[in-house]
C-alpha positions as CSV (number, residue, x, y, z in Angstrom):
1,X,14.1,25.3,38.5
2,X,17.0,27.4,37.0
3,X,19.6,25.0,34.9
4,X,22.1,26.0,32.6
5,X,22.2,24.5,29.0
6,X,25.5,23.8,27.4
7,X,26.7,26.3,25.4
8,X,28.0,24.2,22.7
9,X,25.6,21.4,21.1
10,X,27.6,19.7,17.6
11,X,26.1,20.2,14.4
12,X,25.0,16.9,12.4
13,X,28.1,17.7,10.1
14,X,30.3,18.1,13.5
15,X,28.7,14.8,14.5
16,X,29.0,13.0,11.7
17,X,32.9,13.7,11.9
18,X,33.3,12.3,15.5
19,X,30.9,9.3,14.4
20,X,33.3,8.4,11.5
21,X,36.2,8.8,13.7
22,X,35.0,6.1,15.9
23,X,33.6,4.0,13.4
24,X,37.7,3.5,11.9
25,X,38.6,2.3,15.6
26,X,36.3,-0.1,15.3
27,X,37.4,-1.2,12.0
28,X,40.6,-1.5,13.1
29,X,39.8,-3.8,16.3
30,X,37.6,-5.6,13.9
31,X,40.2,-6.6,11.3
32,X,43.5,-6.5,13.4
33,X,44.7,-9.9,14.8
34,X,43.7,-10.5,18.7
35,X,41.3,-7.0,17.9
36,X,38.9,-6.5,21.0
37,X,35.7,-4.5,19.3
38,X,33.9,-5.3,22.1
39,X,35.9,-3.1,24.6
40,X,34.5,-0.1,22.2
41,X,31.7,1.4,23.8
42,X,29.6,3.7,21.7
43,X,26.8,4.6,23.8
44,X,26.4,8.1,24.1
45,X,29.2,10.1,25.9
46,X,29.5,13.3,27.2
47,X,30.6,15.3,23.5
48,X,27.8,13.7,21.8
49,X,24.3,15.7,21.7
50,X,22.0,12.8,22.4
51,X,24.1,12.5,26.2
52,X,23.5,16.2,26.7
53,X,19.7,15.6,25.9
54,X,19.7,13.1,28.7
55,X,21.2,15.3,31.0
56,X,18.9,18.0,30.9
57,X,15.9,15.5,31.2
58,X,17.9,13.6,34.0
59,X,17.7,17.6,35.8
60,X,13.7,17.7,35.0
61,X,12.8,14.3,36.2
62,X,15.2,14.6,39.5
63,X,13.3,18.0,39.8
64,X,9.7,19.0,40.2
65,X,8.0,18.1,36.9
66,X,8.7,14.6,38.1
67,X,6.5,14.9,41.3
68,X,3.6,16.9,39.8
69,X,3.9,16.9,36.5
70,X,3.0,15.0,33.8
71,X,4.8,12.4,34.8
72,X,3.5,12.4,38.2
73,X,2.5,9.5,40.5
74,X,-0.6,8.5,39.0
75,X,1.0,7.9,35.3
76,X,4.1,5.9,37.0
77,X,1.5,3.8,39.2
78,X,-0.2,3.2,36.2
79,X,2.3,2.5,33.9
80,X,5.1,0.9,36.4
81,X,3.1,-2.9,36.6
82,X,2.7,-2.7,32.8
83,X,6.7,-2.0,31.9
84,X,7.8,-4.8,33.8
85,X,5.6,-6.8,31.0
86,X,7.4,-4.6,28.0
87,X,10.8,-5.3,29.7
88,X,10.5,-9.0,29.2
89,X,10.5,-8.2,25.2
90,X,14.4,-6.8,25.6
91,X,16.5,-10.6,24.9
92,X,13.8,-10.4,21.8
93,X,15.1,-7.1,20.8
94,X,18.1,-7.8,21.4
95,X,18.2,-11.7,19.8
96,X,17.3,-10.2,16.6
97,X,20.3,-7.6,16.6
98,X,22.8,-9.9,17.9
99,X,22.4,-12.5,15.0
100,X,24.2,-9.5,12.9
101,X,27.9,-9.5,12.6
102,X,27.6,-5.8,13.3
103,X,24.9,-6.0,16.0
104,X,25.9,-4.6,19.0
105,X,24.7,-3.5,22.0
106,X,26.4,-0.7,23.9
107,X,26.9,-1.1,27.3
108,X,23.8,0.9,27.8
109,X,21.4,-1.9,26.1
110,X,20.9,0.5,23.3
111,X,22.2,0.3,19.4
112,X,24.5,2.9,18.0
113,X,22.9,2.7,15.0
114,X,25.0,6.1,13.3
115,X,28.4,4.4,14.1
116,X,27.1,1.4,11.8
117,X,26.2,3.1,9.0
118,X,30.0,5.2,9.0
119,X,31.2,1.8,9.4
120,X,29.6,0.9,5.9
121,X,30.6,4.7,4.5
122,X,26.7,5.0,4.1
123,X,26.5,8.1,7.0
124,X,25.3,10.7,5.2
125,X,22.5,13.1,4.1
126,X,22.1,14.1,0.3
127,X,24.1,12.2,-1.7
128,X,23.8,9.3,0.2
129,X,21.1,7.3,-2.0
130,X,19.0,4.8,0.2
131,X,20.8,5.8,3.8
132,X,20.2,9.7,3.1
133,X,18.6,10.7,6.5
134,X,18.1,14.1,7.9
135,X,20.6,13.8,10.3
136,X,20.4,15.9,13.9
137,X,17.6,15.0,16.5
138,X,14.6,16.5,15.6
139,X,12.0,13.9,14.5
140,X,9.6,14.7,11.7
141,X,11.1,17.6,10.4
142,X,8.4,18.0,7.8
143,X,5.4,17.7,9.5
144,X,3.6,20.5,10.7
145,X,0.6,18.0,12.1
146,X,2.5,16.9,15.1
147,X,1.1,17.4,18.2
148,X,4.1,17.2,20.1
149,X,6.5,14.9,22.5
150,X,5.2,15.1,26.4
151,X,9.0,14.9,27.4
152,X,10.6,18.4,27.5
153,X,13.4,18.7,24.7
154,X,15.4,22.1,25.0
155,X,18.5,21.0,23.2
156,X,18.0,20.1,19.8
157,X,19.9,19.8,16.7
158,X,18.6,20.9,13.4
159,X,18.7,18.6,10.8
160,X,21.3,19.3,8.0
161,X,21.0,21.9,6.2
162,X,19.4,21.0,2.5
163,X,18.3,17.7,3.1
164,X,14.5,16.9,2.8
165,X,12.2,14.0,2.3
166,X,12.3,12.9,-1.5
167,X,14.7,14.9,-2.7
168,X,16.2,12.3,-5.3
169,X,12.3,12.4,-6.5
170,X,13.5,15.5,-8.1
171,X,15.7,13.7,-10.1
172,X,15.3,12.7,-13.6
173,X,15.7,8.9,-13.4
174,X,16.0,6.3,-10.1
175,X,19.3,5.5,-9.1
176,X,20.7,2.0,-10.1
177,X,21.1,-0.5,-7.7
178,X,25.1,0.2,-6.8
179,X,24.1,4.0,-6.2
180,X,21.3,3.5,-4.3
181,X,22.7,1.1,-2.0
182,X,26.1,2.2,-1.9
183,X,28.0,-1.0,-1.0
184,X,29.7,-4.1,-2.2
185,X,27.5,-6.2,-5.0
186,X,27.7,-8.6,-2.8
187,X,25.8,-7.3,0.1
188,X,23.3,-5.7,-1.4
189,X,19.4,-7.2,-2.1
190,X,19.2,-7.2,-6.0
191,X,15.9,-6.7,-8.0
192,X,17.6,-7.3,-11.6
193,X,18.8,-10.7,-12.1
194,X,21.0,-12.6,-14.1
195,X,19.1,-15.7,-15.7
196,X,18.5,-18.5,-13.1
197,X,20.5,-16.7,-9.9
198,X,16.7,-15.0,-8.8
199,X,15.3,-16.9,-5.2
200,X,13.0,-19.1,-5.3
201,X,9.0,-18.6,-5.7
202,X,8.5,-17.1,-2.3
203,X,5.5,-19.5,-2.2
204,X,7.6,-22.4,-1.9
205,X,9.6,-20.8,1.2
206,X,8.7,-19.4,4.5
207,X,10.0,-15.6,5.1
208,X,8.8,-14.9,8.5
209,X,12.2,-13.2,10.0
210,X,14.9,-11.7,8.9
211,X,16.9,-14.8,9.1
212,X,14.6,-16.6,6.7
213,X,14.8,-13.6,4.3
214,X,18.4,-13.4,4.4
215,X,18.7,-16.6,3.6
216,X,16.1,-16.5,0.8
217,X,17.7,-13.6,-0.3
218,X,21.2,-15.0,-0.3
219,X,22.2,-12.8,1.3
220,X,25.6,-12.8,4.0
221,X,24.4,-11.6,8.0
222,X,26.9,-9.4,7.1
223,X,24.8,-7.1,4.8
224,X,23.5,-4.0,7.0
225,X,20.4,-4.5,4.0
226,X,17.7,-4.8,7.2
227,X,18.6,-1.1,8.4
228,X,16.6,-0.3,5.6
229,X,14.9,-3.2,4.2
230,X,12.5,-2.9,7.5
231,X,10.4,-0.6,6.1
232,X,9.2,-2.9,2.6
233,X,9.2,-6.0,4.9
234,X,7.0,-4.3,7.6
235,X,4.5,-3.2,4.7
236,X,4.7,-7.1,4.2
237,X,3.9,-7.9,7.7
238,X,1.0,-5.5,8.2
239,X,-0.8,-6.8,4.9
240,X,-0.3,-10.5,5.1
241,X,0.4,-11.8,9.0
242,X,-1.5,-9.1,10.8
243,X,-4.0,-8.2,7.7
244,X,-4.4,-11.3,6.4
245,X,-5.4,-9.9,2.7
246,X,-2.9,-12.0,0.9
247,X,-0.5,-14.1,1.3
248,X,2.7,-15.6,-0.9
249,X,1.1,-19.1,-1.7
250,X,-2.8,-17.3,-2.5
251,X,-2.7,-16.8,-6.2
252,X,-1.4,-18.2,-8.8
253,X,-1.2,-17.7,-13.1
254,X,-4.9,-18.0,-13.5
255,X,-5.6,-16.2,-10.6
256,X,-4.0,-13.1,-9.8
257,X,-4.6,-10.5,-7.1
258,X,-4.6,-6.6,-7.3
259,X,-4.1,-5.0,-4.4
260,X,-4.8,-1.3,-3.7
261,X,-2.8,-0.1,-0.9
262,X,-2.4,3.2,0.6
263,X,0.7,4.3,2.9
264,X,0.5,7.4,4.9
265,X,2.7,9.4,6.7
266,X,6.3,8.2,4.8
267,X,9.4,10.2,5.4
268,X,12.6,9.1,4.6
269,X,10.6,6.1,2.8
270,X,10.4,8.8,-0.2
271,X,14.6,8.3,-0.8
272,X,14.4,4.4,-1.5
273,X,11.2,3.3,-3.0
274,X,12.8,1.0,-5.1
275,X,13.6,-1.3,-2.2
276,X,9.7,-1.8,-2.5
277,X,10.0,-3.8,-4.8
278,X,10.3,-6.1,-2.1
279,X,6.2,-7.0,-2.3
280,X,6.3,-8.0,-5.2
281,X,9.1,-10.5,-5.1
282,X,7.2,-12.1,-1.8
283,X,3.6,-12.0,-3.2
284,X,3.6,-14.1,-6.2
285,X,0.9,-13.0,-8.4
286,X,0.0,-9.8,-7.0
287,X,-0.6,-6.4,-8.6
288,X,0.2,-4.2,-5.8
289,X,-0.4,-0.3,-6.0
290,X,1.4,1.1,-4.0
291,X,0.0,5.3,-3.0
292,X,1.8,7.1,-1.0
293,X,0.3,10.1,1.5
294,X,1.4,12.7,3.6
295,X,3.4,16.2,4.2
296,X,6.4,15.4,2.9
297,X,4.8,13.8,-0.1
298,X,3.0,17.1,-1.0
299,X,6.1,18.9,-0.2
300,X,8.3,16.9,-3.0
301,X,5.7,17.0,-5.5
302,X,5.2,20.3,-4.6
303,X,8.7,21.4,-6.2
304,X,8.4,19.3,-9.0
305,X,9.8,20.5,-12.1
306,X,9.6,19.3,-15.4
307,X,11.3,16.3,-16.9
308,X,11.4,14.8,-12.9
309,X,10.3,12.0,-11.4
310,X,8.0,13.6,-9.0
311,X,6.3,15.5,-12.0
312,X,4.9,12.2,-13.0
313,X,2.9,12.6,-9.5
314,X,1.2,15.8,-11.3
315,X,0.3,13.7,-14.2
316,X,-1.3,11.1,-12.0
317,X,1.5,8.2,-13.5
318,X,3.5,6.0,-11.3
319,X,6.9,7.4,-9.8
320,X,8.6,3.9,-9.8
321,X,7.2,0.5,-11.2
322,X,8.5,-3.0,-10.8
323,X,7.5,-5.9,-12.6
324,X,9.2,-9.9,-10.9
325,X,10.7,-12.4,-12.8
326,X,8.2,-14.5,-14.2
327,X,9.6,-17.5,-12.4
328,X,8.8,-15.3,-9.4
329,X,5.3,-15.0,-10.4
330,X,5.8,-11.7,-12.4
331,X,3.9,-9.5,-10.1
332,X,3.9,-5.9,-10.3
333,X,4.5,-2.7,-8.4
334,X,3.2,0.6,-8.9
335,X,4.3,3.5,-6.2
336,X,2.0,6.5,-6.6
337,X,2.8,10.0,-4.6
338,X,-0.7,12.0,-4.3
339,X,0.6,15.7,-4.0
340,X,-2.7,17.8,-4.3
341,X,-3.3,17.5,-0.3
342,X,-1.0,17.7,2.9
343,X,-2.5,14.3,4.7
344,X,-5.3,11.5,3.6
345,X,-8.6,12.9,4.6
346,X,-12.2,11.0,4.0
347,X,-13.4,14.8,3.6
348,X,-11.6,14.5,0.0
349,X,-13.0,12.4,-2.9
350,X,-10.2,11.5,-4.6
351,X,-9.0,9.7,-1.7
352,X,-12.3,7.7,-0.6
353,X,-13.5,7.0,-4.3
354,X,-9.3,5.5,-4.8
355,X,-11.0,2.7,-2.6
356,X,-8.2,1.1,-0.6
357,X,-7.7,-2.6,-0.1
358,X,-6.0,-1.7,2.9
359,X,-4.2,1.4,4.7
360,X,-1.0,0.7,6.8
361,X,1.7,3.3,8.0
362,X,5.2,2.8,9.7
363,X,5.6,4.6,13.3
364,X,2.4,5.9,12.9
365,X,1.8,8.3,16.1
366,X,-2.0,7.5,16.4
367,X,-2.7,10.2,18.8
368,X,0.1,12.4,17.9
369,X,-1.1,13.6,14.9
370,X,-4.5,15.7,14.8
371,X,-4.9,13.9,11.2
372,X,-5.3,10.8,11.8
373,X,-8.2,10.8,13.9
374,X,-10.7,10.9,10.6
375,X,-8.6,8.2,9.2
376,X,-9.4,6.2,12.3
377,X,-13.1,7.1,12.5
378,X,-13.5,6.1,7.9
379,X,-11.6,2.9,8.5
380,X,-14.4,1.8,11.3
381,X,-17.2,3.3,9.5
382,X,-16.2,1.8,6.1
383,X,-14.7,-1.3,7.7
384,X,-11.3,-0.6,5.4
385,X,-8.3,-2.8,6.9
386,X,-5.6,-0.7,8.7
387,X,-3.1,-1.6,10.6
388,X,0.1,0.6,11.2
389,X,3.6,0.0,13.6
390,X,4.7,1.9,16.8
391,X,8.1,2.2,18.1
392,X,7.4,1.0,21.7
393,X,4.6,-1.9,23.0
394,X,3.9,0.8,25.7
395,X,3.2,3.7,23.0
396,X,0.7,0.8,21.2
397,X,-0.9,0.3,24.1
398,X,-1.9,3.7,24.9
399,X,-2.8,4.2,20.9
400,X,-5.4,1.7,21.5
401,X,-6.5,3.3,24.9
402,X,-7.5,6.1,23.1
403,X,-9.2,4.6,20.1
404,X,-12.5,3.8,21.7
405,X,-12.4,7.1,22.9
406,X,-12.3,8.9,19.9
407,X,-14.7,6.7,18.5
408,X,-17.6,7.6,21.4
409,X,-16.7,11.1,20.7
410,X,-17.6,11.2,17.5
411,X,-20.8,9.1,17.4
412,X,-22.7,12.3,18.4
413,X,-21.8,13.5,15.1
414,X,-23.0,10.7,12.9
415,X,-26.3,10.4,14.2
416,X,-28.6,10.9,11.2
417,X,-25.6,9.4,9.0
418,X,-25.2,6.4,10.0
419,X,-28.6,3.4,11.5
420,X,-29.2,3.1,15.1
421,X,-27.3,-0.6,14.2
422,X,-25.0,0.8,12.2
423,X,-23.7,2.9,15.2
424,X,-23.8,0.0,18.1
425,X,-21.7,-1.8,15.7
426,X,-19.2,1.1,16.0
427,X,-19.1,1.6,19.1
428,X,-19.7,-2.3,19.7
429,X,-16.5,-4.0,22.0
430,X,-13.7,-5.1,19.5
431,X,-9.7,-5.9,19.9
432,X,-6.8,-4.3,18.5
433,X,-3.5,-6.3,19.1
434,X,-0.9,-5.5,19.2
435,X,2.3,-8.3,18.4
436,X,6.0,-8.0,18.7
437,X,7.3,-6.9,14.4
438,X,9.6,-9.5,13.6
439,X,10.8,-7.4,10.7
440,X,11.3,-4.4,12.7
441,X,14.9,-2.5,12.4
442,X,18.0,-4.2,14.1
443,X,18.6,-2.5,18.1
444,X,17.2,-0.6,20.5
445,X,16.9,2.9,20.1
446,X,18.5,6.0,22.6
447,X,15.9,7.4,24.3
448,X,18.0,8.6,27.7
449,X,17.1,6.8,30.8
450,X,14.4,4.3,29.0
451,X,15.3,0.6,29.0
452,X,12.0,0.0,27.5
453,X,11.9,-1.8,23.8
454,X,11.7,0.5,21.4
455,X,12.6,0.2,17.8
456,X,11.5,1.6,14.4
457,X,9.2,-0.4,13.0
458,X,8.8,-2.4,16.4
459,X,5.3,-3.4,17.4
460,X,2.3,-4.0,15.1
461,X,-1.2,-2.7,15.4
462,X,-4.3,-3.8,14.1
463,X,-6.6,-1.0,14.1
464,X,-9.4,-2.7,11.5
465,X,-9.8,-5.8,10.0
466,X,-11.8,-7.9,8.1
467,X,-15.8,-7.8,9.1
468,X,-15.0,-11.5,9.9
469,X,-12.0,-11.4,12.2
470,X,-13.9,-8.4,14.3
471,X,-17.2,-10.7,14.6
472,X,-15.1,-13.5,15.9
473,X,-12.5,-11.6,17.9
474,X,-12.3,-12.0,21.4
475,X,-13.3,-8.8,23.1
476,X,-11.2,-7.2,26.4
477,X,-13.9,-6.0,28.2
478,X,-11.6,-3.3,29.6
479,X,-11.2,-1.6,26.8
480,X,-14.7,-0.4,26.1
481,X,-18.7,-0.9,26.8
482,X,-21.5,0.8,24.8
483,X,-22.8,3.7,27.0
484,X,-20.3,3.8,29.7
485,X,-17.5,6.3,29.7
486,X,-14.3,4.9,28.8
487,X,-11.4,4.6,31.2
488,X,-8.2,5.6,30.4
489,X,-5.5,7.5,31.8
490,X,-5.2,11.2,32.0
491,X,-2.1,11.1,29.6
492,X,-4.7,9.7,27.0
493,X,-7.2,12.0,27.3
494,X,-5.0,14.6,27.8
495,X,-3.8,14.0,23.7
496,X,-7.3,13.1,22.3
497,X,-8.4,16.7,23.8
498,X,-5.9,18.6,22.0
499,X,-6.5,16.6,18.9
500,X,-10.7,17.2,18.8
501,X,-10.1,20.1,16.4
502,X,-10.8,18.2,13.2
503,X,-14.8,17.9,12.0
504,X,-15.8,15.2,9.4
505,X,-19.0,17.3,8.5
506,X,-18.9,15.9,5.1
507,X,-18.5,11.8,5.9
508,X,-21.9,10.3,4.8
């Protein structure tokens, strides 16, 4: 089908402009008497890039690839019954925005996320400590591992030009607190404190929301502080409600915890590691490490130069560290960047001998990414924790379609490596929930025509727990049966056969 593109798609700098335009007339209708901000309506409109990105995809679906392509009739029988099920999560999404002075929801259910940040002045790219983001629409910039989106994308808009992943790591010092978060003292989540103004023990409180950390915190709703503080408090989420390997009332003086934790895949993560420092304010106690894995990781370190902070990777020293007041249980934080290799891989020694406690990741893509399939295969075999988040409950759920499936695949290459027991318990029945994040970020993101939840940071998966919780977990006998072929829809297998390209010769 012949369609014509338009000719004139804004630049993120072109787009910024427009956004801080807008973001004034909401100021104004905010602050003037008898303002009306809520007859602003900043869901995408014709000028903006995102709306033109709908269009075209409204032409495609309308057209034949909706019939017999991959979104035919057998993937919207399949999936129809299901979304009905995610739909019932949108008040939740949209509870947890609301609660926000700034939280709104466009008239199109979604969050115009962009016109909040130019409302704070924090929309930018370098320069723009914490918020610096690559700006145009092009996920993942970095990452030459993707496997790609199924949805057809013909416009896009390059990110701005300069920006990358880390790029303050090639600085000589963090930024302070002010810099880095770019906002009044007030509203910002400090880590220094004057004598007796630092919360309370966080074993002595509940944080299970963002409500209860604001307010342990003390912090005002009015601080846009989750827009990035999801990330640190979703690390917290995967290792201690969904993990269950600590927890902020387990230790204590005479008995601390370390905790070896390895993140993969982080992105814009690399431009405000300080605000993990969050862990160790929550878990009393606790020696966390903190290492850090991925492309853009090796990218940063990769231009590191002497006297920088990312040149500490090369000498195998921490690239930020954070020690608690010692009312707060003076735990400690150490954030690692390993830079010799583009992704984790049990192939590598460094990585499996660096024995993790646990490995978690953030929008993790489980089978949109050829690498992670030999981190899914070493955290069964090894029975290492891992749990990571996914923008949508329907992306989870087909992440965990496919896991079974990539496990049966591979058995045929561990026999001789692994006991005739030892491989039944592999390929034995187990559960991987999935649970609504309550730390995810505020609002719904713009995805064109879908209403479905999805949020950075939004649903939680356990991939592999303790040997305990997978003896006693109650097995979906839907999902898989030693010796029978697993079911799952042709979109599933469709991914796992581009992604059977990677061999684990060397996993004993």
């Amino acid at each position: 089908m012949a369609m014509k593109l338009p000719r004139n798609v804004p630049t993120p700098a072109e787009m910024d402009r427009i956004t801080y335009k807008y973001a004034e007339e909401l100021r104004k209708e905010m602050t003037r008497p008898g303002g009306q901000p809520e007859k602003l309506d900043f869901a995408p409109t014709p000028t903006s890039s995102r709306m033109l990105r709908m269009q075209v995809c409204d032409i495609l679906f309308q057209g034949a690839e909706w019939k017999s392509g991959q979104f035919g009739t057998q993937s919207h029988k399949y999936f129809c019954p299901k979304n009905k099920h995610h739909m019932e999560k949108v008040p939740l999404v949209q509870a947890i925005l609301k609660q926000f002075p700034w939280g709104r929801v466009e008239k199109d259910g979604t969050f115009a996320d962009q016109f909040i940040y130019a409302y704070f002045g924090v929309l930018g790219h370098e320069g723009f400590g914490y918020w610096s983001i690559p700006g145009g629409n092009i996920p993942h910039v970095d990452n030459p591992d993707a496997i790609g989106s199924t949805i057809p994308n013909p416009i896009k808009v390059a990110p701005q030009q300069g920006y990358q992943h880390g790029y303050m790591l090639l600085f000589n010092e963090h930024l302070d607190e002010k810099a880095g978060w770019k906002l009044e003292e007030r509203l910002i989540p400090k880590l220094q404190f004057d004598p007796g103004t630092e919360p309370a023990i966080a074993s002595s409180v509940q944080v299970a929301d963002w409500k209860s950390w604001y307010q342990w915190r003390n912090l005002p709703l009015e601080s846009p502080a989750a827009l990035l503080m999801h990330y640190p408090l979703t690390v917290y989420q995967l290792l201690v409600p969904v993990l269950h390997l600590t927890s902020p009332s387990r230790n204590s003086a005479e008995r601390r915890q370390t905790l070896n934790v390895h993140y993969l895949g982080p992105e814009v993560e690399l431009n405000m590691l300080p605000l993990f420092s969050e862990l160790a304010l929550l878990l009393p106690y606790t020696d966390i490490k903190l290492t850090l894995y991925g492309f853009a990781v090796y990218n940063i370190v990769k231009q590191a130069k002497k006297g920088s902070l990312a040149m500490k990777a090369k000498r195998n020293e921490p690239v930020y560290a954070y020690t608690s007041p010692s009312s707060m249980g003076e735990s400690t934080l150490a954030i690692y960047l390993h830079g010799q290799h583009e992704n984790w891989d049990p192939r590598i020694p460094s990585m499996t001998n660096n024995h993790p406690d646990a490995i978690v990741s953030a929008n993790a893509g489980l089978i949109n990414y050829k690498a992670w399939q030999g981190v899914i295969l070493y955290c069964h075999v090894e029975n290492i924790p891992f749990a990571v988040t996914e923008y949508a409950e329907q992306s989870a759920e087909l992440q965990v379609a496919a896991l079974p499936q990539i496990l049966h695949h591979y058995a045929s290459t561990l026999h001789g490596k692994m006991t005739t027991s030892s491989l039944q318990t592999l390929l034995s029945p187990r559960t991987y929930p999935i649970e609504f994040n309550p730390f995810q970020r505020p609002g719904q993101r713009y995805l064109g025509n879908t209403r479905l939840p999805n949020v950075p940071n939004g649903f939680t998966i356990k991939v592999v727990g303790s040997e305990n919780e997978e003896a006693n977990g109650e097995v979906p006998l839907e999902l898989v049966t030693p010796g029978v072929p697993v079911s799952v829809p042709s979109e599933v297998q469709d991914l796992v056969e581009r992604t059977k390209n990677i061999a684990l010769d060397g996993l004993d």
